[in-house]
mmCIF file as gemmi writes it, N, C-alpha and C atoms, coordinates in Angstrom:
data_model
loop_
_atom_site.group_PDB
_atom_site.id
_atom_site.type_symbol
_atom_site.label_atom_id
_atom_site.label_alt_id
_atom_site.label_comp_id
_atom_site.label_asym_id
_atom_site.label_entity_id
_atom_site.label_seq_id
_atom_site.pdbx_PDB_ins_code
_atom_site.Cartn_x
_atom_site.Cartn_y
_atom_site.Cartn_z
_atom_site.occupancy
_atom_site.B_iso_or_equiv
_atom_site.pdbx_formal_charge
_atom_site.auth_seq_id
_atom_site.auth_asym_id
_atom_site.pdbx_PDB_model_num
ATOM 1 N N . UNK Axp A 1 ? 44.994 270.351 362.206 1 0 ? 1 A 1
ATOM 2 C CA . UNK Axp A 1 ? 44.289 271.498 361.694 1 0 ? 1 A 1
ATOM 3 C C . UNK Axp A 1 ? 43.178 271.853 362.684 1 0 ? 1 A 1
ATOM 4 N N . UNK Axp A 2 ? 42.956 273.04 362.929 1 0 ? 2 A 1
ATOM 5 C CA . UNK Axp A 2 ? 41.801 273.442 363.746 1 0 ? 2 A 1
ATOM 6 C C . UNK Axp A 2 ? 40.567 273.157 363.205 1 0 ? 2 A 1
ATOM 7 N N . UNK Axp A 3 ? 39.798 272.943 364.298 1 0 ? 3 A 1
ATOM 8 C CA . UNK Axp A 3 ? 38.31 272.288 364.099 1 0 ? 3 A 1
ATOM 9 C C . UNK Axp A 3 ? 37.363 273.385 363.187 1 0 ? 3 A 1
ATOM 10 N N . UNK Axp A 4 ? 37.387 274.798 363.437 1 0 ? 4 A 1
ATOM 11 C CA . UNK Axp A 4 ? 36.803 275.367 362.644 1 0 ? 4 A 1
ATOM 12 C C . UNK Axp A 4 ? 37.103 275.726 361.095 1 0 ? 4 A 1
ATOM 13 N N . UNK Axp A 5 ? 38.797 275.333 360.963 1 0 ? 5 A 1
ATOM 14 C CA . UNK Axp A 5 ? 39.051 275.459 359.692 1 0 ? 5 A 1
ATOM 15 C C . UNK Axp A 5 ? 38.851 274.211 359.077 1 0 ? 5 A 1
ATOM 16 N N . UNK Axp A 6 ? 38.751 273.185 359.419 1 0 ? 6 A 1
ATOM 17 C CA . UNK Axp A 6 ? 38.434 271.924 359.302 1 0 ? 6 A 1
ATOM 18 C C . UNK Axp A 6 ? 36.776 271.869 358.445 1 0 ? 6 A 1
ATOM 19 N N . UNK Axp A 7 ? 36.45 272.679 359.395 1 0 ? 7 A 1
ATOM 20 C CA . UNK Axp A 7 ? 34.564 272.973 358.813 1 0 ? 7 A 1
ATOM 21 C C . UNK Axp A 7 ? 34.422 273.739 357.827 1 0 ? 7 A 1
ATOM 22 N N . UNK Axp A 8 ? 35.327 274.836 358.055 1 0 ? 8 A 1
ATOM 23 C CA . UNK Axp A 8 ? 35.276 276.051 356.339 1 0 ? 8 A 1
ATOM 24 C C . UNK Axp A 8 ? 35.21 275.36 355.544 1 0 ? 8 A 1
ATOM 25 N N . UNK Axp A 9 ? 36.485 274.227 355.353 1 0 ? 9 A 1
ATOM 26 C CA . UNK Axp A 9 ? 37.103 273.501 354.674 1 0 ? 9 A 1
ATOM 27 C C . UNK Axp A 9 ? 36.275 272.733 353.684 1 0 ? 9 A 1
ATOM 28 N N . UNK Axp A 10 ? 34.974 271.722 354.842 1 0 ? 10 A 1
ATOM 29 C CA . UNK Axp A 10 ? 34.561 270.908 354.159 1 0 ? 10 A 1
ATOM 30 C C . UNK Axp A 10 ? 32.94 271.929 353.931 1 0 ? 10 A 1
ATOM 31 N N . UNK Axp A 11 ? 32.435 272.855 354.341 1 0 ? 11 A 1
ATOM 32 C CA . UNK Axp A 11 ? 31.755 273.574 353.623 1 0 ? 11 A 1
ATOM 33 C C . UNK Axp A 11 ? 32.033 274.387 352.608 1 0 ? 11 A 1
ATOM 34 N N . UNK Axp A 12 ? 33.11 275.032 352.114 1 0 ? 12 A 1
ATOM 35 C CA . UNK Axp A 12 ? 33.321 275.407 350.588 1 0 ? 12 A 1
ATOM 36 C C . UNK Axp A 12 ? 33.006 274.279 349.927 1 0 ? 12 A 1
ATOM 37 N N . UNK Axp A 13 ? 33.785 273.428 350.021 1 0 ? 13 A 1
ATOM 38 C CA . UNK Axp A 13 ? 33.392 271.763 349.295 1 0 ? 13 A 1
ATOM 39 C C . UNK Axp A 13 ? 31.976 271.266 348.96 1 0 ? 13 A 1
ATOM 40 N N . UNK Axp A 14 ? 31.402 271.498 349.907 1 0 ? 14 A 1
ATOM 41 C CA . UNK Axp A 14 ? 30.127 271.025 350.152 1 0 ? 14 A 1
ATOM 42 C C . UNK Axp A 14 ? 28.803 272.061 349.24 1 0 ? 14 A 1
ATOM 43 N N . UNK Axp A 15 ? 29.183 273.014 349.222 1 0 ? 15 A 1
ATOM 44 C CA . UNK Axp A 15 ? 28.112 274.403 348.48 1 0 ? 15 A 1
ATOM 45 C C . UNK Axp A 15 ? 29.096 275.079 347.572 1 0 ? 15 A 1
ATOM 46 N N . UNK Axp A 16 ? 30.143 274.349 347.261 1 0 ? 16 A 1
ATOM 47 C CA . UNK Axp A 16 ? 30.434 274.66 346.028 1 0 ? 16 A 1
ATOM 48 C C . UNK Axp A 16 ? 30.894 276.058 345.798 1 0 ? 16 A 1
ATOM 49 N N . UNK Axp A 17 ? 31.631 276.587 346.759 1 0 ? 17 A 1
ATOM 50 C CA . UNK Axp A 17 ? 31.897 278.059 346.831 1 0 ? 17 A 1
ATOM 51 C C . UNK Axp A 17 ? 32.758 278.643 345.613 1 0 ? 17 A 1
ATOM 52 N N . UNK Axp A 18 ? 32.459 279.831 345.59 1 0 ? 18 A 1
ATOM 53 C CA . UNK Axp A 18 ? 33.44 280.674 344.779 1 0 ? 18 A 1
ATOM 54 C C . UNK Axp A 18 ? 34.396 281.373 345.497 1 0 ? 18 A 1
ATOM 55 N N . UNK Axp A 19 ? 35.162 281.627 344.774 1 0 ? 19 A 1
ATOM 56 C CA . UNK Axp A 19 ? 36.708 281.984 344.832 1 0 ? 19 A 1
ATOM 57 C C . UNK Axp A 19 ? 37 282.946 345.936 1 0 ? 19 A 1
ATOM 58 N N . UNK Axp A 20 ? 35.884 284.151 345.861 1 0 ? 20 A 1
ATOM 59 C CA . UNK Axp A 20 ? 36.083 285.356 347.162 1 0 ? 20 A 1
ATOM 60 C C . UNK Axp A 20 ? 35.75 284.491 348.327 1 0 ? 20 A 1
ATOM 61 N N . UNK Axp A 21 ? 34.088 283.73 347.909 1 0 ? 21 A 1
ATOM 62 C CA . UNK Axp A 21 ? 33.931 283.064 349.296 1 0 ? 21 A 1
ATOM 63 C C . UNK Axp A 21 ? 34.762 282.437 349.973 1 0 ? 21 A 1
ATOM 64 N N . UNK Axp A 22 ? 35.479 281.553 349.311 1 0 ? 22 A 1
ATOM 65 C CA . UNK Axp A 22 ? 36.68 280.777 349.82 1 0 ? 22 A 1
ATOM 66 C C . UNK Axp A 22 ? 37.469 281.783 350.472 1 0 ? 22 A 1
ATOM 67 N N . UNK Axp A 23 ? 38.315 282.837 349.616 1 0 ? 23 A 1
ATOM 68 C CA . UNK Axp A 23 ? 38.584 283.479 350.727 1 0 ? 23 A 1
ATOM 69 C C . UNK Axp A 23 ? 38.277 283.933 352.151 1 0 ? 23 A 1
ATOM 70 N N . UNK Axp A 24 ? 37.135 284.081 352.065 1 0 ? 24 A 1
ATOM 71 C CA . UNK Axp A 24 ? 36.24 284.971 353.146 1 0 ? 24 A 1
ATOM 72 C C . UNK Axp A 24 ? 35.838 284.179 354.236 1 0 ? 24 A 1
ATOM 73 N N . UNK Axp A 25 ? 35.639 282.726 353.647 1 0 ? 25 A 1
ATOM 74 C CA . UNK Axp A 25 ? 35.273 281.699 354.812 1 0 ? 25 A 1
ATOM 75 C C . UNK Axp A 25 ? 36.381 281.258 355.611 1 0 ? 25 A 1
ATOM 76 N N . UNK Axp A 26 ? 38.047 281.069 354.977 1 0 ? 26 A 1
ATOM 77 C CA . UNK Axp A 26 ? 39.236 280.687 355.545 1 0 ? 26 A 1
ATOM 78 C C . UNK Axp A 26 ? 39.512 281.701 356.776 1 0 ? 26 A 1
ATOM 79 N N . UNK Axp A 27 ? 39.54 282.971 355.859 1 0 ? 27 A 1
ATOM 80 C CA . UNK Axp A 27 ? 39.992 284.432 357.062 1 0 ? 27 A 1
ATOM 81 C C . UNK Axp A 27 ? 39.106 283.902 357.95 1 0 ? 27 A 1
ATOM 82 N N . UNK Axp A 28 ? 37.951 283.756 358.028 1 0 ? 28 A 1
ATOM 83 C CA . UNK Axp A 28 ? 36.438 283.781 359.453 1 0 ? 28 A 1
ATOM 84 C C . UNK Axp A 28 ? 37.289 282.838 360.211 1 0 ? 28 A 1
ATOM 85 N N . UNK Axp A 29 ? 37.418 281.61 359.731 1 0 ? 29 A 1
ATOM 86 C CA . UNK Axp A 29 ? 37.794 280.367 360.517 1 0 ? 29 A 1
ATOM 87 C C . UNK Axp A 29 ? 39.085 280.679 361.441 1 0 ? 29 A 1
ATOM 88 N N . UNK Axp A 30 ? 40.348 281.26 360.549 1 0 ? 30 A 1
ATOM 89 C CA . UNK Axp A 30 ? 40.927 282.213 361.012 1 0 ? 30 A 1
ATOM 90 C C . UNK Axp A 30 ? 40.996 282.437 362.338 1 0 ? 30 A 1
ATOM 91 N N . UNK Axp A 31 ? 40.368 283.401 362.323 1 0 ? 31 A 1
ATOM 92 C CA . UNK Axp A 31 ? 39.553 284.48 363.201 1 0 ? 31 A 1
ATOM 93 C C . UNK Axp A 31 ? 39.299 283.832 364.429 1 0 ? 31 A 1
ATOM 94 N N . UNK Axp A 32 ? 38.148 282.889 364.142 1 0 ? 32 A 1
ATOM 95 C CA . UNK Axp A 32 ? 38.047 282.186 365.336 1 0 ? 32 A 1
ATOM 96 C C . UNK Axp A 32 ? 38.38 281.279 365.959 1 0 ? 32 A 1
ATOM 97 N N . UNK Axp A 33 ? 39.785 280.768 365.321 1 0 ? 33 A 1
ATOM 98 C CA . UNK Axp A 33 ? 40.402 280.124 366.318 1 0 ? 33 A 1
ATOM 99 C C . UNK Axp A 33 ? 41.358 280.639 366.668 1 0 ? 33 A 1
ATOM 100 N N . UNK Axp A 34 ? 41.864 282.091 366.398 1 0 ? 34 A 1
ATOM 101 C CA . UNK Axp A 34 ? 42.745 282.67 366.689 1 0 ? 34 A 1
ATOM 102 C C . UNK Axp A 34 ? 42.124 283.203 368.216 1 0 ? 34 A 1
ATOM 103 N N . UNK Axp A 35 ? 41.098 283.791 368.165 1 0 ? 35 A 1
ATOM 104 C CA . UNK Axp A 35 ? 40.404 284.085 368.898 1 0 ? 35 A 1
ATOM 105 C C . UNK Axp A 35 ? 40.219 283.184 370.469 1 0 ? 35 A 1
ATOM 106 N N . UNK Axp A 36 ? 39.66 282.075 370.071 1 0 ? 36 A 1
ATOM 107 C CA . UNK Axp A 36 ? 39.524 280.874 370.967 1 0 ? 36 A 1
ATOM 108 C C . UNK Axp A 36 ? 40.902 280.333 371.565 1 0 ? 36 A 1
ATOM 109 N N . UNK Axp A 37 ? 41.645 280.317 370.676 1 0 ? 37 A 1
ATOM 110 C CA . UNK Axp A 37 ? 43.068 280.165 370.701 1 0 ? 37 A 1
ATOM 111 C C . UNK Axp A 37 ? 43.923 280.787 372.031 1 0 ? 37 A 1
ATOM 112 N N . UNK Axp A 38 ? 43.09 282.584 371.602 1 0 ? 38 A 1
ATOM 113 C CA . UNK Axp A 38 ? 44.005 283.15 372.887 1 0 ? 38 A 1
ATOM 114 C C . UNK Axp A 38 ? 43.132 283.499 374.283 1 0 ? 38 A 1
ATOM 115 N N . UNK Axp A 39 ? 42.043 282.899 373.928 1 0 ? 39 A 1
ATOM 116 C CA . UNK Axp A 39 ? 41.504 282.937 375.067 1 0 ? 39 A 1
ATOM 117 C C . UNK Axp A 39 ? 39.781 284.356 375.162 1 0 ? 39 A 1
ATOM 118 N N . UNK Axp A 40 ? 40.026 284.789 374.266 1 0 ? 40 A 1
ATOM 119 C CA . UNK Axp A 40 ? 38.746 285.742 373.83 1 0 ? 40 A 1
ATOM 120 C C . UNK Axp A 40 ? 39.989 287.102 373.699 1 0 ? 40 A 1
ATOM 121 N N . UNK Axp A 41 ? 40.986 287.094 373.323 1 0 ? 41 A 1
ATOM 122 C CA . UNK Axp A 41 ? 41.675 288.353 373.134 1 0 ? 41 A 1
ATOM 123 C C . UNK Axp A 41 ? 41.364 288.954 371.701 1 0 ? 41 A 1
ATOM 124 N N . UNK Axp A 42 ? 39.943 289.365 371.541 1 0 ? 42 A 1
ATOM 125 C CA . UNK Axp A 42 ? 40.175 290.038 369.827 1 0 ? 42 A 1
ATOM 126 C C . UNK Axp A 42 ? 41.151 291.008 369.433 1 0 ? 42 A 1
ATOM 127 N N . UNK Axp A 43 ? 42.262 291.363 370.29 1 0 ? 43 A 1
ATOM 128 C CA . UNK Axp A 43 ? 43.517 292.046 369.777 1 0 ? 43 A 1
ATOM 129 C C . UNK Axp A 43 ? 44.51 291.058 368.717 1 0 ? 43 A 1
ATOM 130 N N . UNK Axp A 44 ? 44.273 289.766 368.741 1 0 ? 44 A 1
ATOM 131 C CA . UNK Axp A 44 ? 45.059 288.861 368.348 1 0 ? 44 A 1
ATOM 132 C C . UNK Axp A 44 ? 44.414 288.291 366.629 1 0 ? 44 A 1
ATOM 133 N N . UNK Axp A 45 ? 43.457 288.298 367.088 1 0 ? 45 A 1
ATOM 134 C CA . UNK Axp A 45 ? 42.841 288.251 365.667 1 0 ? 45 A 1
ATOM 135 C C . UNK Axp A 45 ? 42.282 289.627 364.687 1 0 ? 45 A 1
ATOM 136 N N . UNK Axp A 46 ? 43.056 290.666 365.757 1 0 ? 46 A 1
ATOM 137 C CA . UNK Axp A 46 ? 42.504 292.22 364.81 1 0 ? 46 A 1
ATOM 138 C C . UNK Axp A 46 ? 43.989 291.861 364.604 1 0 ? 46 A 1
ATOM 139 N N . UNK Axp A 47 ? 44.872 291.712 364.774 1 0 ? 47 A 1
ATOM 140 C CA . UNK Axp A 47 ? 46.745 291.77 364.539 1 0 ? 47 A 1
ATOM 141 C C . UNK Axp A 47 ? 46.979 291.275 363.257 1 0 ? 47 A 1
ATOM 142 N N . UNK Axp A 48 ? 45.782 289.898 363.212 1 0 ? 48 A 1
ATOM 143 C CA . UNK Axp A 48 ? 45.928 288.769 361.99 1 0 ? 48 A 1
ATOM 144 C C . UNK Axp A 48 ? 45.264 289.599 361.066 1 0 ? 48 A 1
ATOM 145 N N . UNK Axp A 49 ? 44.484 290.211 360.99 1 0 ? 49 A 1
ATOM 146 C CA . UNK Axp A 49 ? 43.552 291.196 360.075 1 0 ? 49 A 1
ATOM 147 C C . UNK Axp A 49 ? 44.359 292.344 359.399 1 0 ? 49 A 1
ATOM 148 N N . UNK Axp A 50 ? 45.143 292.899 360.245 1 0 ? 50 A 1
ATOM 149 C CA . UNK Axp A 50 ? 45.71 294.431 359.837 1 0 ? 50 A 1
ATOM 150 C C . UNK Axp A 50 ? 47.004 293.811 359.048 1 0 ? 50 A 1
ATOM 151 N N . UNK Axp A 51 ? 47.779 292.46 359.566 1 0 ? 51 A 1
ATOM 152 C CA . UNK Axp A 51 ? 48.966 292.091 358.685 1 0 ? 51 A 1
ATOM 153 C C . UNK Axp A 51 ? 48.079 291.155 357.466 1 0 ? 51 A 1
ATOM 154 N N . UNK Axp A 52 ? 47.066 290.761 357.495 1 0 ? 52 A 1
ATOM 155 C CA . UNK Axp A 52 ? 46.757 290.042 356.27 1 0 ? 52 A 1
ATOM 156 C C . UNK Axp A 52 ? 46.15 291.791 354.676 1 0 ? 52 A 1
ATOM 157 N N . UNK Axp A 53 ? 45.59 292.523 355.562 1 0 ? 53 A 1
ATOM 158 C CA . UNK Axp A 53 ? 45.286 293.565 354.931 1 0 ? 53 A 1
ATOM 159 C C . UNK Axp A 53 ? 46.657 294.664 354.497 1 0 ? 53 A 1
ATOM 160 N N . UNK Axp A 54 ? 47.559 293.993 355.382 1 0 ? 54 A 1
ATOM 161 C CA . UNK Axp A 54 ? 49.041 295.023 354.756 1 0 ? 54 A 1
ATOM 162 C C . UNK Axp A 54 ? 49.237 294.404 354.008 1 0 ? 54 A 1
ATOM 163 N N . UNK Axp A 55 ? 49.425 292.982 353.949 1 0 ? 55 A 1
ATOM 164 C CA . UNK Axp A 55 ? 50.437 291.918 352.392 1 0 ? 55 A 1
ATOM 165 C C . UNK Axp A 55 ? 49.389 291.258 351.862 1 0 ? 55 A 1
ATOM 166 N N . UNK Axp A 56 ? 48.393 291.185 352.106 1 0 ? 56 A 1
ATOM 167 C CA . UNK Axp A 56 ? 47.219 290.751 351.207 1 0 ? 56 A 1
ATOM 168 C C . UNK Axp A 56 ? 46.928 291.807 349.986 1 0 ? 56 A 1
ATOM 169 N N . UNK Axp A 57 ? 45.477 291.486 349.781 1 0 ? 57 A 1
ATOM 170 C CA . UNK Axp A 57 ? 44.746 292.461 348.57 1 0 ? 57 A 1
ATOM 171 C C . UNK Axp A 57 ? 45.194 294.217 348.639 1 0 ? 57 A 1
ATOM 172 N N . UNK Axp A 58 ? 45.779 294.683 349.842 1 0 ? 58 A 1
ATOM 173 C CA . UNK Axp A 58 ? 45.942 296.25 349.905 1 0 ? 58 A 1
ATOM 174 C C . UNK Axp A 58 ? 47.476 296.14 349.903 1 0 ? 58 A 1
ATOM 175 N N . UNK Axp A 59 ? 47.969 295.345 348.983 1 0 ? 59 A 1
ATOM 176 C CA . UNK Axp A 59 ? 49.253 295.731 349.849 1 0 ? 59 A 1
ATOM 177 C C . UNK Axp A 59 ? 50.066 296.58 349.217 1 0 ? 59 A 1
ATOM 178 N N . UNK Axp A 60 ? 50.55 297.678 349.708 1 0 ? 60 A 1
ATOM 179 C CA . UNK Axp A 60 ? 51.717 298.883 349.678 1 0 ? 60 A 1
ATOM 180 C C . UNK Axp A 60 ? 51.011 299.526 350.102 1 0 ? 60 A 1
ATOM 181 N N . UNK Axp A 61 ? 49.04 299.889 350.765 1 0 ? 61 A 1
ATOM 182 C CA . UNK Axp A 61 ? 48.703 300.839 351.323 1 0 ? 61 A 1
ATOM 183 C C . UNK Axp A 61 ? 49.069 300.724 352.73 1 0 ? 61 A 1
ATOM 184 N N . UNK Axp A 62 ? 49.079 301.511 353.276 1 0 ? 62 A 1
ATOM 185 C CA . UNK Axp A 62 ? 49.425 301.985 355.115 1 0 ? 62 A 1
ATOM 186 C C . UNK Axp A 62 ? 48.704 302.328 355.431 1 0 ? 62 A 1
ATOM 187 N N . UNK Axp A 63 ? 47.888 301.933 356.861 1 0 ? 63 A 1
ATOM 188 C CA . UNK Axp A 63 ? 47.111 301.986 357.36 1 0 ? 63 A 1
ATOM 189 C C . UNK Axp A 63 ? 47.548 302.958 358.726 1 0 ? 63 A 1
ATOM 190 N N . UNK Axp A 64 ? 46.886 303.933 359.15 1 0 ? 64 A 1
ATOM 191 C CA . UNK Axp A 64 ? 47.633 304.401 360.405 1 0 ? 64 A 1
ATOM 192 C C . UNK Axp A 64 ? 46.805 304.765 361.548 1 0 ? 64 A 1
C-alpha cells in the first residue's frame, strides 16, 4: 500500500473521522501518489478525478 494512503488510513482512525471525511482524505492520498507516482504529471491524477466524478457521486452526469 502506498505510504500516503497508509497515513490517511491511520489518521481517519486516529481523529475519528466521519464518513465524507473518509472519503475526502482517501481521494487526497489518491492524488498524491498518483501524482508522485508519475512523476509530477497532474494530468494523471486530474484523469483519476474526472473518472471517479463520472462513476462516483455524479454519476450519469457528463462532463464536457
Amino acid at each position: 500500500m502506498a505510504p500516503s494512503v497508509l497515513r490517511a488510513l491511520e489518521a481517519i482512525k486516529r481523529y475519528n473521522a466521519q464518513p465524507e471525511q473518509i472519503d475526502h482524505a482517501i481521494l487526497c492520498a489518491i492524488n498524491v501518489t498518483l501524482c508522485l507516482a508519475s512523476g509530477g504529471d497532474d494530468r494523471v491524477s486530474e484523469g483519476f478525478n474526472e473518472d471517479i466524478a463520472r462513476s462516483g457521486r455524479r454519476f450519469g452526469l457528463q462532463y464536457t
